[in-house]
C-alpha positions in Angstrom: -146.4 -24.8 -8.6 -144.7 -25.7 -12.0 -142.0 -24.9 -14.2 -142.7 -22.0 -16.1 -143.1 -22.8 -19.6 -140.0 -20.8 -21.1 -137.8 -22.6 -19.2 -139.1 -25.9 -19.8 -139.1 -24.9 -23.1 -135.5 -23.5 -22.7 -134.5 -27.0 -21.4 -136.5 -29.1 -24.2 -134.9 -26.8 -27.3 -131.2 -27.6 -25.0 -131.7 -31.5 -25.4 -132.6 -31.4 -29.4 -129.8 -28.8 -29.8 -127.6 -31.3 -28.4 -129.4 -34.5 -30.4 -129.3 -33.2 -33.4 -125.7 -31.2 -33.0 -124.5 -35.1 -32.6 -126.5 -36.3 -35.8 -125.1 -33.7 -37.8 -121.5 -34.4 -36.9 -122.4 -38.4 -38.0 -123.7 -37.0 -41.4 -120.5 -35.2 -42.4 -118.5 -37.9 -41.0 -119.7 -40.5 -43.4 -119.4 -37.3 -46.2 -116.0 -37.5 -45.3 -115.6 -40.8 -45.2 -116.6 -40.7 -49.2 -114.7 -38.1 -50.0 -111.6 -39.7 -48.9 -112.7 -42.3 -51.4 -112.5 -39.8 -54.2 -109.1 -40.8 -56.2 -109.6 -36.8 -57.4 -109.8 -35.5 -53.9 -106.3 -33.8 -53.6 -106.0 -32.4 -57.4 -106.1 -29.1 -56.9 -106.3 -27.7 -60.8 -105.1 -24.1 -60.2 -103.2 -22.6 -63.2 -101.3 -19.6 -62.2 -100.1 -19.1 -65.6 -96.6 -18.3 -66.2 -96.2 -16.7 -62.4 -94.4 -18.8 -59.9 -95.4 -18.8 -56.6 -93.1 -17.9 -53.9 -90.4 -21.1 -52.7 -91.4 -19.8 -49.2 -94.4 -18.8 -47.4 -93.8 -15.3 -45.9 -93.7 -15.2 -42.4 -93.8 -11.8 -40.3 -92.5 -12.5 -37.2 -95.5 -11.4 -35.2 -95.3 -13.1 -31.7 -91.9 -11.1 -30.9 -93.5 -7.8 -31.0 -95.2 -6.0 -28.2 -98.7 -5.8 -29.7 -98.4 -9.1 -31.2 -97.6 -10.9 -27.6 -100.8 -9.1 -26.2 -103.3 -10.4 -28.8 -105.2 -13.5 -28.0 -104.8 -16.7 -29.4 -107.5 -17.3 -32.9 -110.4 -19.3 -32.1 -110.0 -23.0 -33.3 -113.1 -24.7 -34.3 -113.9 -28.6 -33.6 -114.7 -28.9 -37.1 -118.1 -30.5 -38.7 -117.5 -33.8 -38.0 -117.3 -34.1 -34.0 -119.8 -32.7 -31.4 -118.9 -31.9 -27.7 -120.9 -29.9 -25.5 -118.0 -27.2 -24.8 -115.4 -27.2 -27.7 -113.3 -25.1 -25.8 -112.7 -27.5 -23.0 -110.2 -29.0 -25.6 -106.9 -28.4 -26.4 -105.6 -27.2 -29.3 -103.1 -29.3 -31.3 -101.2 -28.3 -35.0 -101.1 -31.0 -36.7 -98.2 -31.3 -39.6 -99.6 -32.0 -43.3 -96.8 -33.6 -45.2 -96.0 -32.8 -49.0 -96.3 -36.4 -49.1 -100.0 -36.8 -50.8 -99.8 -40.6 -51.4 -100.3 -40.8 -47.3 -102.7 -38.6 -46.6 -105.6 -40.3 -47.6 -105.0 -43.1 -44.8 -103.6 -40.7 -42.2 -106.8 -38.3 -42.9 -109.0 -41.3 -42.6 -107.4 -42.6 -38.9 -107.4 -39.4 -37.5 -110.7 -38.6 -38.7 -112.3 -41.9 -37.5 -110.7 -41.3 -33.7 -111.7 -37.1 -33.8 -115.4 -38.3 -35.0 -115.5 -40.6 -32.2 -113.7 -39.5 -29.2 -112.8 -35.4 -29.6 -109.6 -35.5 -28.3 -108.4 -31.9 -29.5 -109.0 -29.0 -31.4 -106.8 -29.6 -34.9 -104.8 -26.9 -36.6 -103.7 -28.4 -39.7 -100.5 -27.2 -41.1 -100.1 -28.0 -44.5 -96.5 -27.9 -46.3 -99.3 -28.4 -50.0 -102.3 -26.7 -50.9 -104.3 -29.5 -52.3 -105.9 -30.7 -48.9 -106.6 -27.1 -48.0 -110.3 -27.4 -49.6 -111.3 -30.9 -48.0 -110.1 -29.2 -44.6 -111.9 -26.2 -44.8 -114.9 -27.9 -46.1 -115.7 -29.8 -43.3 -114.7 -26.9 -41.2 -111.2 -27.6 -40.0 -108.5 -24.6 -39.3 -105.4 -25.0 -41.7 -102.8 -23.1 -42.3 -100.2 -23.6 -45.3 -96.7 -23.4 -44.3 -94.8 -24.5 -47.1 -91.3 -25.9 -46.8 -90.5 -24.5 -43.4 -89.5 -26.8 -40.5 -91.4 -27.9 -37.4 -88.6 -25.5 -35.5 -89.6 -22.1 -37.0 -93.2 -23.0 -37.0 -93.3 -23.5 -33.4 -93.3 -20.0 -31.7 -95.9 -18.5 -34.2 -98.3 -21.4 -34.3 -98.0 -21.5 -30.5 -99.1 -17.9 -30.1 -101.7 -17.2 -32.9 -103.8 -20.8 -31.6 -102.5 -21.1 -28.2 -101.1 -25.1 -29.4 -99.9 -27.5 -27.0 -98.0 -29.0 -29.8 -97.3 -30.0 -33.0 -97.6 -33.6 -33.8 -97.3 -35.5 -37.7 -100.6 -36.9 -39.5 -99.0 -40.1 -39.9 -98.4 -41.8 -36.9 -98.7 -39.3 -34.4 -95.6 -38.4 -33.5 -94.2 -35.2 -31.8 -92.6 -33.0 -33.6 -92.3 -30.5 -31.6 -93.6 -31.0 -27.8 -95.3 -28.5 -25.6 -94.6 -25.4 -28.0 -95.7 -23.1 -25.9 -92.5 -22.8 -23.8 -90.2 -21.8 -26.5 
């Protein structure tokens, strides 16, 4: 007796999901890859006019409160350019966006080439600018502007509203603040 033919076919549309989910992520890796080339890639021409925006990003201090400390961590995609089979096996990691722009292409570009080819993580990007907002989100990355605020107030709330291990810096790597979740 055979396979029935829904499941074979089940199993046959599971393989090209997979194929093409991995040729996909290829395609808007090497879209990113020229978009980093793009010297106009972080000039984000927004005129507010004669409003200034506010020095600091507001904050409510949601994680302290009882309903806040029962809500579940936000779902934190892989982003568009990286394909595993189950995203969610992966931890999540903020990753701190300077207001330093003349690094960011190079520290986009080396992250991006080790996340493309070995997922190591799920990246929150926390951006003290909003210029790389729109190259984040368009190839499907979570980000978060945070302004001027320090890696020590971040902490608690990033911690609860992704569920983050840590927060580490785009350039070079380093820890800013290790295992968040126990603060």
């Amino acid at each position: 007796m055979g396979r029935r033919p829904e499941v074979s076919l089940l199993n046959r549309l599971a393989r090209e999901n997979k194929r093409m989910g991995q040729r996909l992520a290829q395609l808007e890796f090497r879209e990113l890859l020229a978009d980093l080339e793009n010297p106009a890639l972080f000039d984000l021409r927004i005129d507010f006019g004669t409003r200034l925006p506010h020095a600091e990003p507001f904050w409510p201090d949601t994680q302290t409160t009882p309903l806040g400390r029962r809500l579940p961590p936000l779902e934190v995609p892989l982003g568009k350019i990286a394909w595993v089979e189950d995203p969610k096996s992966l931890p999540v990691i903020a990753i701190h966006v300077s207001d330093r722009p003349e690094n960011w292409r190079d520290g986009f570009r080396d992250l991006m080439k080790q996340h493309a080819t070995a997922p190591f993580a799920r990246p929150v990007f926390l951006c003290a600018s909003l210029r790389p907002v729109p190259f984040l989100g368009r190839y499907g990355f979570a980000n978060e502007f945070v302004g001027p605020l320090e890696v020590t107030r971040l902490c608690g709330r990033i911690a609860a509203r992704y569920g983050c291990l840590q927060i580490v810096d785009l350039f070079g790597g380093n820890k800013l603040w290790p295992e968040c979740v126990n603060t």
